[in-house]
C-alpha positions in Angstrom: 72.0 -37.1 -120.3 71.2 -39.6 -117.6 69.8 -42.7 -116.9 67.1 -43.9 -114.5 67.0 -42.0 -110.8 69.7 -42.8 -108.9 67.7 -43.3 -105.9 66.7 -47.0 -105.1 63.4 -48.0 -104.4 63.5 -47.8 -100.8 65.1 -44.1 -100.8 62.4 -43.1 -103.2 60.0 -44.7 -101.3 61.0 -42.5 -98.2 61.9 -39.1 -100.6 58.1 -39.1 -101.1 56.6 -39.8 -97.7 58.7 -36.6 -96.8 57.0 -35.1 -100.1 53.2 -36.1 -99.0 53.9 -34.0 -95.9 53.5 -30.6 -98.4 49.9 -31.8 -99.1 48.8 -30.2 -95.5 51.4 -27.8 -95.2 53.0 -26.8 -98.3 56.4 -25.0 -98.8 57.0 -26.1 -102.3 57.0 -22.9 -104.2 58.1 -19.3 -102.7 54.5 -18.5 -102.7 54.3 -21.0 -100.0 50.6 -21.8 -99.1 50.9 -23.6 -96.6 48.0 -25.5 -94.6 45.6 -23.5 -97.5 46.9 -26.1 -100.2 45.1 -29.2 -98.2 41.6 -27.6 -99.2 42.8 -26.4 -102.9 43.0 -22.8 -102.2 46.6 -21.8 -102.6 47.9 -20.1 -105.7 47.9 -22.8 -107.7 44.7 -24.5 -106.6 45.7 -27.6 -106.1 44.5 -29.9 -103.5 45.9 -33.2 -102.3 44.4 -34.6 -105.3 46.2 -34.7 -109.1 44.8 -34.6 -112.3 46.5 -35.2 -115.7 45.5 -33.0 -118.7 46.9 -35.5 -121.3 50.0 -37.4 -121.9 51.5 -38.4 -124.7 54.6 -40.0 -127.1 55.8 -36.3 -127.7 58.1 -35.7 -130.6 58.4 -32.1 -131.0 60.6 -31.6 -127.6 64.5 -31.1 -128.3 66.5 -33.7 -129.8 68.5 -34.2 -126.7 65.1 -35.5 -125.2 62.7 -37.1 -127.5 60.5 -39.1 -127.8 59.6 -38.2 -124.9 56.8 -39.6 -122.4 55.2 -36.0 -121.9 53.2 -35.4 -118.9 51.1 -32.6 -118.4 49.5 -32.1 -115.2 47.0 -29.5 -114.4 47.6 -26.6 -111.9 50.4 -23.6 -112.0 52.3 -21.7 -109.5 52.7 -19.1 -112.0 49.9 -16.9 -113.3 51.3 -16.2 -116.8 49.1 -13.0 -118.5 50.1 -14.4 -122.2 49.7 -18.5 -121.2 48.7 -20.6 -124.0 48.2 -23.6 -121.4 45.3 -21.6 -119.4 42.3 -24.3 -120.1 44.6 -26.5 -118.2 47.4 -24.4 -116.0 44.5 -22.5 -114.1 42.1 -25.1 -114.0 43.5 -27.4 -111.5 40.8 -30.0 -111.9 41.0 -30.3 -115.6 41.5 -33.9 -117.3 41.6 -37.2 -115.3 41.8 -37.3 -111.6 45.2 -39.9 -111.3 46.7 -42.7 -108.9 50.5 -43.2 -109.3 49.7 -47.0 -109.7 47.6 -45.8 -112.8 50.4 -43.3 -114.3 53.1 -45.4 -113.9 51.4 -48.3 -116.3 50.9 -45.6 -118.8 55.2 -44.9 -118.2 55.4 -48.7 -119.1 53.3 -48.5 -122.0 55.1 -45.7 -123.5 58.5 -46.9 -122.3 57.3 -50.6 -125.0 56.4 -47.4 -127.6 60.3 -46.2 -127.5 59.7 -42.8 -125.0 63.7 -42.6 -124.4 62.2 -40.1 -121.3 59.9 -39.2 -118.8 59.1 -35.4 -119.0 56.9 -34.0 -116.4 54.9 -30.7 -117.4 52.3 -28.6 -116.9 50.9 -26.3 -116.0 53.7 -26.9 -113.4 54.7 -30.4 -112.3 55.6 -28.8 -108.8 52.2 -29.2 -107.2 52.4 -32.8 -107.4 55.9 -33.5 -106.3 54.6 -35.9 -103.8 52.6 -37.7 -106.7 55.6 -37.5 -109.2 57.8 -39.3 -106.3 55.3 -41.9 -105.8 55.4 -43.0 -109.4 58.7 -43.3 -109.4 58.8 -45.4 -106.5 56.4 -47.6 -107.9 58.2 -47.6 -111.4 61.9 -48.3 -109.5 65.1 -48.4 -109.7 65.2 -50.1 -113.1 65.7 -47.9 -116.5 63.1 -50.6 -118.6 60.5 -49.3 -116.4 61.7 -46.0 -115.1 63.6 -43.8 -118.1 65.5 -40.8 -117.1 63.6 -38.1 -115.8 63.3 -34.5 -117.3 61.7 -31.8 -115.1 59.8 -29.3 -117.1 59.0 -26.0 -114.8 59.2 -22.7 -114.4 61.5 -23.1 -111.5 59.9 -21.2 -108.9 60.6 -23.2 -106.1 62.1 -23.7 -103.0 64.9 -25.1 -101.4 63.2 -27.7 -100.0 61.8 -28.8 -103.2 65.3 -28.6 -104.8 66.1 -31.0 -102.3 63.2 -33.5 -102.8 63.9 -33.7 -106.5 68.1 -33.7 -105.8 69.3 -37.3 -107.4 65.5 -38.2 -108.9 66.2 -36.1 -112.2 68.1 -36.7 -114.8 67.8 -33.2 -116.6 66.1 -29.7 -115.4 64.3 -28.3 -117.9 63.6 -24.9 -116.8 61.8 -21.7 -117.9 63.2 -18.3 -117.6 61.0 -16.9 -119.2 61.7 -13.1 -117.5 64.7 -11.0 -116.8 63.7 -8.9 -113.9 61.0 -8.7 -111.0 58.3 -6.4 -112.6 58.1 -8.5 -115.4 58.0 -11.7 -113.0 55.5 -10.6 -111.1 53.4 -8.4 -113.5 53.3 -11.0 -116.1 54.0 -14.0 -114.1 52.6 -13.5 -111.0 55.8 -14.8 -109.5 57.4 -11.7 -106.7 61.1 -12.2 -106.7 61.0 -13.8 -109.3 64.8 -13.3 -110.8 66.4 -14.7 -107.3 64.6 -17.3 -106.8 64.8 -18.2 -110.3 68.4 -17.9 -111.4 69.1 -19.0 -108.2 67.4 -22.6 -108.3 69.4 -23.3 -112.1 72.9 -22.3 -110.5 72.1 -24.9 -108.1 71.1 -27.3 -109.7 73.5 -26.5 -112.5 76.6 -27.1 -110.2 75.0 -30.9 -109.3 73.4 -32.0 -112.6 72.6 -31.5 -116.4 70.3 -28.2 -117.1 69.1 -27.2 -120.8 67.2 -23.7 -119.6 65.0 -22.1 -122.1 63.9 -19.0 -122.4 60.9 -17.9 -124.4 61.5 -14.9 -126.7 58.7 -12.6 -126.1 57.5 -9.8 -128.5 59.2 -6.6 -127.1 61.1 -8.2 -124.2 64.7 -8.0 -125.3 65.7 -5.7 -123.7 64.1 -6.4 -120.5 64.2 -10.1 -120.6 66.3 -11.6 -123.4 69.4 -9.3 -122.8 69.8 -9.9 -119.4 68.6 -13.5 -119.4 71.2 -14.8 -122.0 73.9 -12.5 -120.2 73.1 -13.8 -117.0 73.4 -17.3 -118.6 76.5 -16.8 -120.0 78.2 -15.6 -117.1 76.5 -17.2 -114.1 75.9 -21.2 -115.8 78.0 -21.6 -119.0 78.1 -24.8 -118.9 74.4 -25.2 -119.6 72.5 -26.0 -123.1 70.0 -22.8 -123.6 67.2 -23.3 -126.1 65.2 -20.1 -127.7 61.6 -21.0 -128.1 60.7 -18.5 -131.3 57.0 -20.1 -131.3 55.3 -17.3 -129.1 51.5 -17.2 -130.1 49.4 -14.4 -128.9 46.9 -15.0 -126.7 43.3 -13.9 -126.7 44.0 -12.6 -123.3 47.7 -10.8 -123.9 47.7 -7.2 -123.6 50.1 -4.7 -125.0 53.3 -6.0 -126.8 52.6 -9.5 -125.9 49.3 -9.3 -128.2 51.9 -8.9 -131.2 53.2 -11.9 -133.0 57.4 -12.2 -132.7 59.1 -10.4 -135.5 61.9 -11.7 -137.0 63.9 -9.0 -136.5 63.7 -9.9 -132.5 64.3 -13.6 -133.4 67.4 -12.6 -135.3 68.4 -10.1 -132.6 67.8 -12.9 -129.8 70.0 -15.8 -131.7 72.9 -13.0 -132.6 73.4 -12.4 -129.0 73.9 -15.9 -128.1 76.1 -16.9 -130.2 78.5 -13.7 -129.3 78.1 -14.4 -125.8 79.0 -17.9 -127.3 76.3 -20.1 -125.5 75.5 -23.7 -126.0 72.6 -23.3 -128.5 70.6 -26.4 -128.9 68.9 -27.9 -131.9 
Protein backbone atom coordinates (compact mmCIF):
# COMPACT_ATOMS: atom_id res chain seq x y z
CA UNK A 1 0.00 0.00 0.00
CA UNK A 2 2.59 2.47 1.01
CA UNK A 3 4.82 3.39 3.51
CA UNK A 4 5.39 6.68 5.32
CA UNK A 5 5.04 10.12 3.05
CA UNK A 6 7.57 10.47 0.83
CA UNK A 7 8.17 13.90 1.53
CA UNK A 8 10.99 14.76 4.01
CA UNK A 9 10.64 16.78 6.84
CA UNK A 10 11.74 19.92 5.36
CA UNK A 11 9.40 19.58 2.10
CA UNK A 12 6.51 18.86 4.51
CA UNK A 13 7.44 21.54 6.47
CA UNK A 14 7.15 23.94 3.43
CA UNK A 15 3.85 21.78 1.73
CA UNK A 16 2.03 23.15 4.77
CA UNK A 17 3.16 26.79 5.05
CA UNK A 18 1.68 26.82 1.35
CA UNK A 19 -1.45 24.99 3.02
CA UNK A 20 -1.95 27.68 6.05
CA UNK A 21 -2.30 30.25 3.23
CA UNK A 22 -6.13 28.56 2.53
CA UNK A 23 -7.04 29.57 6.18
CA UNK A 24 -7.57 33.45 4.79
CA UNK A 25 -8.32 32.71 1.45
CA UNK A 26 -9.50 29.29 0.83
CA UNK A 27 -9.62 27.40 -2.57
CA UNK A 28 -9.60 24.00 -1.16
CA UNK A 29 -12.98 22.62 -2.25
CA UNK A 30 -14.96 23.76 -5.59
CA UNK A 31 -17.15 25.63 -3.31
CA UNK A 32 -14.30 27.75 -2.73
CA UNK A 33 -14.97 30.22 0.10
CA UNK A 34 -12.45 32.10 -0.03
CA UNK A 35 -11.53 35.10 2.51
CA UNK A 36 -15.22 33.93 4.30
CA UNK A 37 -13.36 30.69 5.68
CA UNK A 38 -10.95 32.95 8.05
CA UNK A 39 -14.19 33.98 10.17
CA UNK A 40 -15.86 30.29 9.91
CA UNK A 41 -18.56 31.14 7.53
CA UNK A 42 -17.92 29.13 4.40
CA UNK A 43 -19.85 26.00 3.56
CA UNK A 44 -18.30 24.01 5.79
CA UNK A 45 -17.89 26.28 8.80
CA UNK A 46 -14.67 25.97 9.50
CA UNK A 47 -12.46 28.57 10.84
CA UNK A 48 -8.69 28.62 11.11
CA UNK A 49 -9.24 26.57 14.13
CA UNK A 50 -9.65 22.34 14.13
CA UNK A 51 -11.46 20.33 16.26
CA UNK A 52 -11.39 16.47 16.57
CA UNK A 53 -14.67 14.62 17.15
CA UNK A 54 -12.90 11.34 18.40
CA UNK A 55 -10.08 9.09 17.30
CA UNK A 56 -9.61 5.92 17.72
CA UNK A 57 -7.65 2.14 17.10
CA UNK A 58 -10.45 1.43 14.38
CA UNK A 59 -10.90 -2.20 13.36
CA UNK A 60 -13.88 -2.23 11.30
CA UNK A 61 -12.09 -0.32 8.12
CA UNK A 62 -11.04 -2.77 5.12
CA UNK A 63 -8.56 -5.31 5.57
CA UNK A 64 -6.17 -3.65 3.36
CA UNK A 65 -6.07 -0.76 6.07
CA UNK A 66 -6.61 -1.79 9.60
CA UNK A 67 -6.06 -1.20 12.41
CA UNK A 68 -6.21 1.82 11.62
CA UNK A 69 -5.41 5.18 13.57
CA UNK A 70 -8.97 6.81 12.58
CA UNK A 71 -9.26 10.44 12.72
CA UNK A 72 -12.45 12.19 12.58
CA UNK A 73 -12.41 15.72 12.38
CA UNK A 74 -15.46 17.91 12.52
CA UNK A 75 -16.70 20.09 9.54
CA UNK A 76 -17.93 18.98 5.84
CA UNK A 77 -17.84 20.42 2.43
CA UNK A 78 -20.67 18.31 1.63
CA UNK A 79 -24.22 18.71 3.02
CA UNK A 80 -25.34 15.06 2.77
CA UNK A 81 -29.51 14.99 3.28
CA UNK A 82 -29.20 11.14 4.58
CA UNK A 83 -25.70 11.80 6.84
CA UNK A 84 -25.32 9.69 9.77
CA UNK A 85 -22.20 11.80 10.82
CA UNK A 86 -24.43 15.24 11.23
CA UNK A 87 -23.74 15.78 15.23
CA UNK A 88 -20.31 16.06 14.04
CA UNK A 89 -19.96 16.87 10.00
CA UNK A 90 -22.22 20.10 10.46
CA UNK A 91 -21.07 21.10 13.64
CA UNK A 92 -17.68 22.37 13.00
CA UNK A 93 -16.93 23.07 16.59
CA UNK A 94 -17.83 19.66 17.90
CA UNK A 95 -15.26 17.62 20.15
CA UNK A 96 -11.73 18.99 21.22
CA UNK A 97 -10.32 22.05 19.74
CA UNK A 98 -6.53 20.49 18.58
CA UNK A 99 -2.76 21.59 18.11
CA UNK A 100 -0.74 19.31 15.65
CA UNK A 101 1.90 18.89 18.49
CA UNK A 102 -1.11 17.35 20.52
CA UNK A 103 -2.47 14.97 17.60
CA UNK A 104 0.61 13.86 16.54
CA UNK A 105 1.50 12.27 20.24
CA UNK A 106 -1.88 10.61 20.08
CA UNK A 107 -0.27 9.14 16.22
CA UNK A 108 2.63 7.89 18.47
CA UNK A 109 0.55 6.39 20.96
CA UNK A 110 -1.54 4.44 18.63
CA UNK A 111 1.36 3.70 16.24
CA UNK A 112 2.98 1.66 20.17
CA UNK A 113 -0.97 0.10 20.01
CA UNK A 114 -0.19 -1.53 16.38
CA UNK A 115 -2.36 1.29 14.11
CA UNK A 116 -0.55 -0.14 10.74
CA UNK A 117 -2.29 3.53 9.41
CA UNK A 118 -3.12 6.90 9.74
CA UNK A 119 -6.72 7.50 8.36
CA UNK A 120 -7.99 10.92 8.27
CA UNK A 121 -11.99 11.37 8.32
CA UNK A 122 -14.62 13.29 8.90
CA UNK A 123 -16.91 14.95 8.38
CA UNK A 124 -14.24 15.80 5.65
CA UNK A 125 -10.54 15.90 6.50
CA UNK A 126 -10.25 18.66 3.65
CA UNK A 127 -10.88 21.70 5.87
CA UNK A 128 -7.89 21.09 7.85
CA UNK A 129 -5.41 20.29 5.18
CA UNK A 130 -3.15 22.80 6.58
CA UNK A 131 -3.44 21.08 10.10
CA UNK A 132 -3.24 17.51 8.62
CA UNK A 133 0.29 18.79 6.89
CA UNK A 134 1.49 20.13 10.04
CA UNK A 135 1.22 16.86 11.94
CA UNK A 136 2.88 15.24 9.56
CA UNK A 137 5.71 17.52 9.64
CA UNK A 138 5.94 17.18 13.09
CA UNK A 139 5.54 13.34 13.00
CA UNK A 140 8.49 13.12 9.92
CA UNK A 141 9.87 11.32 7.64
CA UNK A 142 10.15 8.20 9.70
CA UNK A 143 7.39 5.22 9.36
CA UNK A 144 7.80 4.33 13.54
CA UNK A 145 6.29 7.67 14.06
CA UNK A 146 4.50 8.55 10.84
CA UNK A 147 2.48 5.25 9.22
CA UNK A 148 1.27 5.54 5.80
CA UNK A 149 -1.44 7.86 5.27
CA UNK A 150 -5.07 6.99 4.05
CA UNK A 151 -7.21 9.93 2.97
CA UNK A 152 -10.85 9.39 3.72
CA UNK A 153 -13.07 12.11 1.68
CA UNK A 154 -15.60 12.73 -0.38
CA UNK A 155 -13.25 14.03 -2.95
CA UNK A 156 -14.62 17.28 -3.72
CA UNK A 157 -11.73 19.19 -4.13
CA UNK A 158 -9.63 21.12 -6.08
CA UNK A 159 -6.70 21.04 -8.01
CA UNK A 160 -4.78 22.79 -5.85
CA UNK A 161 -5.55 20.61 -2.95
CA UNK A 162 -4.71 17.52 -5.17
CA UNK A 163 -1.50 19.10 -5.31
CA UNK A 164 -0.95 19.76 -1.61
CA UNK A 165 -1.67 16.20 -0.71
CA UNK A 166 0.41 14.80 -4.04
CA UNK A 167 3.31 12.46 -2.45
CA UNK A 168 1.91 12.91 1.39
CA UNK A 169 -0.63 9.94 0.93
CA UNK A 170 -0.26 6.66 0.76
CA UNK A 171 -3.82 5.58 -0.29
CA UNK A 172 -7.09 7.79 -1.37
CA UNK A 173 -9.91 6.60 0.07
CA UNK A 174 -12.70 8.24 -1.68
CA UNK A 175 -16.49 8.48 -1.71
CA UNK A 176 -18.56 8.47 -4.76
CA UNK A 177 -21.31 8.26 -3.25
CA UNK A 178 -23.51 9.72 -6.50
CA UNK A 179 -23.64 9.14 -10.18
CA UNK A 180 -24.87 12.40 -11.59
CA UNK A 181 -25.25 16.24 -10.72
CA UNK A 182 -28.88 16.34 -9.41
CA UNK A 183 -28.25 13.79 -7.10
CA UNK A 184 -24.73 15.57 -6.10
CA UNK A 185 -26.15 18.61 -5.52
CA UNK A 186 -29.73 17.68 -4.27
CA UNK A 187 -28.46 15.26 -1.81
CA UNK A 188 -25.01 16.32 -1.36
CA UNK A 189 -24.99 19.79 -1.69
CA UNK A 190 -22.00 19.41 -3.99
CA UNK A 191 -22.87 21.38 -7.81
CA UNK A 192 -20.84 19.51 -10.44
CA UNK A 193 -20.42 17.20 -8.54
CA UNK A 194 -19.65 14.10 -11.09
CA UNK A 195 -16.59 16.17 -12.74
CA UNK A 196 -15.06 17.26 -10.15
CA UNK A 197 -15.44 14.07 -8.60
CA UNK A 198 -14.45 11.35 -11.07
CA UNK A 199 -12.12 13.72 -12.10
CA UNK A 200 -9.98 14.10 -8.88
CA UNK A 201 -9.77 9.77 -8.58
CA UNK A 202 -8.49 9.54 -12.35
CA UNK A 203 -5.89 11.69 -11.16
CA UNK A 204 -4.89 10.56 -8.48
CA UNK A 205 -5.48 7.10 -9.80
CA UNK A 206 -2.78 7.53 -12.63
CA UNK A 207 -0.03 8.68 -9.65
CA UNK A 208 -0.99 6.53 -6.61
CA UNK A 209 -3.09 3.66 -4.98
CA UNK A 210 -7.02 4.45 -4.84
CA UNK A 211 -9.67 1.94 -3.17
CA UNK A 212 -12.96 4.23 -4.09
CA UNK A 213 -16.17 3.26 -2.33
CA UNK A 214 -19.27 3.87 -3.20
CA UNK A 215 -22.21 3.63 -0.79
CA UNK A 216 -25.21 1.70 -2.08
CA UNK A 217 -28.17 3.79 -1.48
CA UNK A 218 -31.91 2.58 -1.25
CA UNK A 219 -33.27 3.32 -4.78
CA UNK A 220 -30.17 4.72 -6.39
CA UNK A 221 -29.04 2.03 -8.83
CA UNK A 222 -29.97 3.21 -11.47
CA UNK A 223 -29.02 6.69 -10.98
CA UNK A 224 -25.91 6.16 -8.98
CA UNK A 225 -24.75 2.55 -8.71
CA UNK A 226 -25.06 1.84 -12.51
CA UNK A 227 -23.24 4.58 -13.74
CA UNK A 228 -20.71 4.72 -10.82
CA UNK A 229 -19.44 1.10 -11.17
CA UNK A 230 -19.47 1.60 -15.12
CA UNK A 231 -17.63 4.63 -14.91
CA UNK A 232 -15.17 2.73 -12.65
CA UNK A 233 -14.67 0.07 -14.76
CA UNK A 234 -14.00 1.88 -17.68
CA UNK A 235 -12.32 5.15 -16.63
CA UNK A 236 -9.92 3.51 -13.38
CA UNK A 237 -9.77 -0.28 -13.58
CA UNK A 238 -7.00 -0.51 -11.95
CA UNK A 239 -8.62 0.62 -8.65
CA UNK A 240 -9.97 -1.65 -5.55
CA UNK A 241 -13.87 -0.53 -5.26
CA UNK A 242 -15.61 -1.38 -1.97
CA UNK A 243 -19.70 -1.54 -1.69
CA UNK A 244 -20.64 -0.19 1.66
CA UNK A 245 -24.18 -2.27 2.16
CA UNK A 246 -24.55 -0.63 5.77
CA UNK A 247 -26.90 2.32 4.75
CA UNK A 248 -28.98 3.37 7.93
CA UNK A 249 -31.87 5.65 7.58
CA UNK A 250 -31.63 8.72 8.95
CA UNK A 251 -34.22 10.55 11.12
CA UNK A 252 -33.82 13.37 8.63
CA UNK A 253 -33.83 11.15 5.06
CA UNK A 254 -36.70 11.87 3.00
CA UNK A 255 -38.20 9.71 0.29
CA UNK A 256 -36.34 6.41 -0.78
CA UNK A 257 -33.44 7.26 1.31
CA UNK A 258 -35.81 6.82 4.57
CA UNK A 259 -36.09 3.01 3.44
CA UNK A 260 -33.55 0.50 4.75
CA UNK A 261 -31.39 -1.27 1.67
CA UNK A 262 -33.07 -4.31 0.37
CA UNK A 263 -31.22 -7.11 -0.51
CA UNK A 264 -32.39 -7.37 -3.67
CA UNK A 265 -30.40 -3.97 -4.43
CA UNK A 266 -27.37 -5.36 -2.50
CA UNK A 267 -27.50 -8.43 -4.72
CA UNK A 268 -28.14 -6.29 -7.89
CA UNK A 269 -25.17 -3.83 -6.85
CA UNK A 270 -22.43 -6.84 -6.23
CA UNK A 271 -23.78 -8.79 -9.61
CA UNK A 272 -22.79 -5.78 -11.64
CA UNK A 273 -19.39 -5.66 -10.36
CA UNK A 274 -18.31 -8.65 -10.74
CA UNK A 275 -19.57 -8.66 -14.65
CA UNK A 276 -17.94 -5.46 -15.21
CA UNK A 277 -15.17 -7.61 -13.45
CA UNK A 278 -13.95 -4.92 -10.78
CA UNK A 279 -11.54 -5.37 -8.08
CA UNK A 280 -13.99 -6.04 -5.18
CA UNK A 281 -12.47 -5.75 -1.79
CA UNK A 282 -13.01 -7.68 1.33
Amino acid sequence: MGTAPSLDSASLTARAAQARTHLDNCQLCPHRCGETRATGRGVCRVDTRTFIASEMLHMGEEEAIRPAHAVFFSGCTATCTFCTAARFAFRPQYGVEATPGQLAAAVRRRVAQGARTLEFVGGDPLPHLPFVLETLALLGHDANNAPPVVWNSNFYQTPEALALLDGVVALYLPDLKFGNDRCGLELGGMPDYWAVVTGAIAWVAARSPVMVRHLLMPGHFDCCTEPVLRWLATAVPQVTVSLLTQYFPPAQARGSLAAFLSTAEIEQAQNLAQALQLRLTV
